[in-house]
N, C-alpha and C positions, 0 to 999 in steps of 0.2 A: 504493500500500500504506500503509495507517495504522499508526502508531508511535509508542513511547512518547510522545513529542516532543507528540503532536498533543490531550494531555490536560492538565488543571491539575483542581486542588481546587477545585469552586465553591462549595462549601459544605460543613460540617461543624454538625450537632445533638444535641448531647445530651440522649438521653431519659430520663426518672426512670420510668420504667414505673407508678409506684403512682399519679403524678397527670398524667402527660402525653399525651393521646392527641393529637392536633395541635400542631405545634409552631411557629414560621415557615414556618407554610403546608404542613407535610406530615406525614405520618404515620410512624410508624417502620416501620413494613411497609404501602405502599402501591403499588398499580397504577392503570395508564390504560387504560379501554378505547379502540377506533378511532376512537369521535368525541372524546376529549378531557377524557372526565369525571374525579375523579380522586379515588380511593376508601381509604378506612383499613380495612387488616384486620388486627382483633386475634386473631390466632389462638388465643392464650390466656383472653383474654377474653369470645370465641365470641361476635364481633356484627360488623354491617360497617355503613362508615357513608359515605354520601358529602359529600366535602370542600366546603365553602364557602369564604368570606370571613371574614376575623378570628379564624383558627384556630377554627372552628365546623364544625361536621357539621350539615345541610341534615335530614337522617333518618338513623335507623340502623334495621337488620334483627337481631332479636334475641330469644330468648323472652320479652324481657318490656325496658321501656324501659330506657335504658341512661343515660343526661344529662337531668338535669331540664330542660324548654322546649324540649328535641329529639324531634320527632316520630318514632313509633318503630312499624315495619312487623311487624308479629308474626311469628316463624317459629321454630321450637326448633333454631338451627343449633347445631354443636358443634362448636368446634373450625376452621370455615372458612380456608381454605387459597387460595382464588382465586375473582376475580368477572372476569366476562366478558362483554358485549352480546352479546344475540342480534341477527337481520337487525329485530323492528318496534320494538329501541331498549328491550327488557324487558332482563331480568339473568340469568346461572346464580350461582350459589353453590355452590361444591364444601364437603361436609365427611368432615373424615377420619376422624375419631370413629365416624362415623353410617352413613360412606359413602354416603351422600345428596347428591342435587343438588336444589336448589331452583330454580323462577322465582320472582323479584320483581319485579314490576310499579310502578314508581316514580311512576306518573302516577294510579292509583287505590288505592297504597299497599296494596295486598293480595302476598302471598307462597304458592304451594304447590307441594307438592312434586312433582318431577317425575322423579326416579329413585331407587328403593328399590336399593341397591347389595347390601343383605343377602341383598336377595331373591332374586338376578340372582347369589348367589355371590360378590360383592367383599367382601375382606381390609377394605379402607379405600379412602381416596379422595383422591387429591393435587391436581392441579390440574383444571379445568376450559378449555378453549379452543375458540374456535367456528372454524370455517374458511368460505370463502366461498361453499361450499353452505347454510350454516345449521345444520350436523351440530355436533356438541357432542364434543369428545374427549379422553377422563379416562384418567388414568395409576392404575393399581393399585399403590399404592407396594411393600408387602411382597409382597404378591401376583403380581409382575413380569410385569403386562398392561396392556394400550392399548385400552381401548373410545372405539367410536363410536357414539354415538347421534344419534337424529334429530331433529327439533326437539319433537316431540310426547314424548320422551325412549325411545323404541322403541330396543334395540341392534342395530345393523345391521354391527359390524365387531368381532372381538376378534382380538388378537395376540399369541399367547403363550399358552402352554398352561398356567401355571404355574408350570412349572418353573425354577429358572432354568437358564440357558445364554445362551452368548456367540458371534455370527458377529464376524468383522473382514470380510467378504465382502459380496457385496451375494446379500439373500433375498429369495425371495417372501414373500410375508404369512403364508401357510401355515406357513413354516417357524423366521419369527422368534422370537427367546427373548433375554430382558430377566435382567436379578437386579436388584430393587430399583429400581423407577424414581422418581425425585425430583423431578423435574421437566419439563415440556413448554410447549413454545412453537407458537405460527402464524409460521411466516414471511410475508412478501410473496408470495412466489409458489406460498404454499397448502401447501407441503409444512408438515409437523410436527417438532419438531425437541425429543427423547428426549432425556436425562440418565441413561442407564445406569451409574448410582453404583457399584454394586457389581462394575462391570464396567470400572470408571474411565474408562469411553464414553464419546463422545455419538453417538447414533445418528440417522438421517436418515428418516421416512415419505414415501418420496414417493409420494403417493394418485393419481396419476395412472398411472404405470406398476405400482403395489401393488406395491412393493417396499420392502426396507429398505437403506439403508446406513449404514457408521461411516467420518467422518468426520474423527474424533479419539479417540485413547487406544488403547493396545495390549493391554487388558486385566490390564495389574499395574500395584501403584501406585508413585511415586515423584514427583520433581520434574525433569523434564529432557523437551529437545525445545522452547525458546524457540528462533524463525530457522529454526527446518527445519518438515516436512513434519507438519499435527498427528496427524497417525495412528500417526505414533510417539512421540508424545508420550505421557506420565504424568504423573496425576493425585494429591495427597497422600489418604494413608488412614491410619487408625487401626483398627488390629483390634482395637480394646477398645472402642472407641465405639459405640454403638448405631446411628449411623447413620451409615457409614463411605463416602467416597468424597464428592465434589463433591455439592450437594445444591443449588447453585441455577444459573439460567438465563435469559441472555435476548437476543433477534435483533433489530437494528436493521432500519432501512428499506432500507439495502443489505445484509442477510442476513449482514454482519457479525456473529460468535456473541462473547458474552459470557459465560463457565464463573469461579463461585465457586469457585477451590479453597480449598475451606476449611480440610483440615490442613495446606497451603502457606499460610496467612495471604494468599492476593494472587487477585487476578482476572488471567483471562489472555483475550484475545482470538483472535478466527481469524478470519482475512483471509479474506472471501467470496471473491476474484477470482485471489487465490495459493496458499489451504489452511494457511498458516503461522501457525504460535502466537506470542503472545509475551506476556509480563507489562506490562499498562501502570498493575497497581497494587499496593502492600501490598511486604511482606518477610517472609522465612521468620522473620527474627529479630525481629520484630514482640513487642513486649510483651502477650501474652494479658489480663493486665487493668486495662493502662493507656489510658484514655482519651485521642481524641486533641488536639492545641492546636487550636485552632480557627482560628487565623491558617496552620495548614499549606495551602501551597497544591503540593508536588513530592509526586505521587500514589506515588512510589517509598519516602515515609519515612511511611507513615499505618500504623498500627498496623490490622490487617483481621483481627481473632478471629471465629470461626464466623459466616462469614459464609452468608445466608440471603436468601430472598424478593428477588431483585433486580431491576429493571425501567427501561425505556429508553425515552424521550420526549424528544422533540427535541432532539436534543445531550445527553443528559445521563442519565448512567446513576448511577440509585441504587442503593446500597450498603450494606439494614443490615447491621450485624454487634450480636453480644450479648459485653457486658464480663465482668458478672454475671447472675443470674436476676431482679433487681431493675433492669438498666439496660442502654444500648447506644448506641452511636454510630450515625446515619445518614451515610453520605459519598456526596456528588454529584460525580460526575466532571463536566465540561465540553469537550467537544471542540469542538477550537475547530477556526475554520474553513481550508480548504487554502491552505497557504503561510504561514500564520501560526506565528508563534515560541512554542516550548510554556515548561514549565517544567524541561524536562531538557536 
């Protein structure tokens, strides 16, 4: 079972948002697809760029070019939210603005679009993830639905009728209901793994039996349930906030879950092999607009304000959070290896 213990600070960046998009090697909102690549997406800046050497982007994907001497793939995204490989190594682009999903094609630098979300009835559009049929599967954020599309962008699966509602149970596909979903993951073993925000969830797709289950959160919010069972656990919420309940997510190579809570200021884990929750970062009592020292290395004393977009590569799970609307710290956890001494 992995434990506080088995984490430290590997790094901490301070982003100026008005001039930093790269910074010692990383983006303040960045993902890795399965082979490795390692991408900037400015969500508010509406362009995605893949990362290079010397804090450079290689290309970026954008209405119109975006860094002078950076090749730039045309496509009118808005707003993008996640990038993902498909199976011959092309790209999806989720936007949420647009509810549009794009291909880009990085090797003839062309882009188009490949799901009209409007057209098809979607609210918006959160994330994008491929599974290892090649199917493509978007989260309807306000919408509270799970499409799956095919790789030609055809929908072949929805989940959720709209409305929201909440099982703790396990459902057929027929019968699931979401409120507000924020984010989705692929695990290793193909299933899909739901961030029922508003439900202070996270719920489980598993495509093989077409069922759903919840895995974590009892459907109210609160902070409690570190060391026991996470299904009874809670989630921090804000009912004044506009978008209330954990909003980000993300599953290691051993199916190990990763949940932002972000009006708990802390990340909490869930043991794939035991089901048990626990905090291995942030504090409730965390300074909302205090930046953190950049020599912190005990993941227990880092200041973690709205934390968002989080993602996991090899050991090491990234961590934005935003201070202000002008700036934000990135924090990289480090998990270090079995039997080794942490920092708590």
């Amino acid at each position: 079972m992995r434990k506080v213990s088995d984490w430290i600070v590997d790094q901490i960046v301070h982003f100026d948002f008005a001039r930093d998009v790269v910074k010692s090697g990383l983006a303040h909102f960045g993902f890795y697809d399965r082979r490795g690549r390692y991408f900037a997406v400015a969500h508010t800046n509406h362009f995605v760029g893949l990362v290079g050497e010397d804090d450079r982007l290689e290309w970026t994907v954008a209405a119109k070019p975006v860094l002078a001497g950076v090749p730039n793939i045309p496509a009118p995204i808005e707003f993008p939210m996640y990038v993902d490989a498909l199976s011959d190594d092309a790209l999806v682009v989720s936007n949420f603005k647009t509810a549009e999903l794009y291909r880009v094609d990085p090797f003839t630098m062309t882009a188009r679009p490949l799901v009209d979300g409007h057209a098809l009835g979607l609210v918006d559009m959160g994330n994008c993830v491929v599974d290892d049929e090649g199917c493509i599967w978007v989260n309807e954020v306000t919408g509270c639905r799970l499409w799956r599309f095919d790789s030609t962008g055809r929908p072949t699966e929805v989940l959720g009728d709209g409305t929201p509602g909440f099982q703790s149970d396990t459902v057929p596909f027929g019968e699931s209901r979401f409120s507000w979903i924020y984010d989705i993951r692929r695990a290793p073993d193909n299933t899909i793994y739901v961030l029922d925000s508003h439900n202070f969830a996270l719920r489980v797709v598993d495509v093989a039996r077409r069922c759903v289950h919840t895995i974590a959160g009892d459907g109210q919010p609160g902070y409690e349930g570190d060391g026991g069972d996470a299904r009874q656990a809670r989630f921090g919420g804000d009912p004044h906030a506009k978008f209330d309940g954990p909003i980000s997510l993300s599953v290691d190579d051993e199916r190990n879950v990763y949940i932002g809570d972000r009006f708990n200021h802390v990340v909490r884990m869930i043991d794939s092999t035991t089901g048990v929750i626990s905090t291995i970062a942030g504090s409730q009592a965390a300074d909302d607009e205090r930046a953190n020292d950049p020599n912190e290395r005990n993941p227990l004393l880092l200041h973690l304000p709205k934390i968002s977009s989080m993602d996991y590569h090899e050991n090491r799970l990234f961590v934005p959070t935003n201070l202000t609307a002008d700036s934000g710290d990135l924090v990289v956890l480090r998990r270090l290896p079995d039997g080794a001494a942490g920092a708590v």
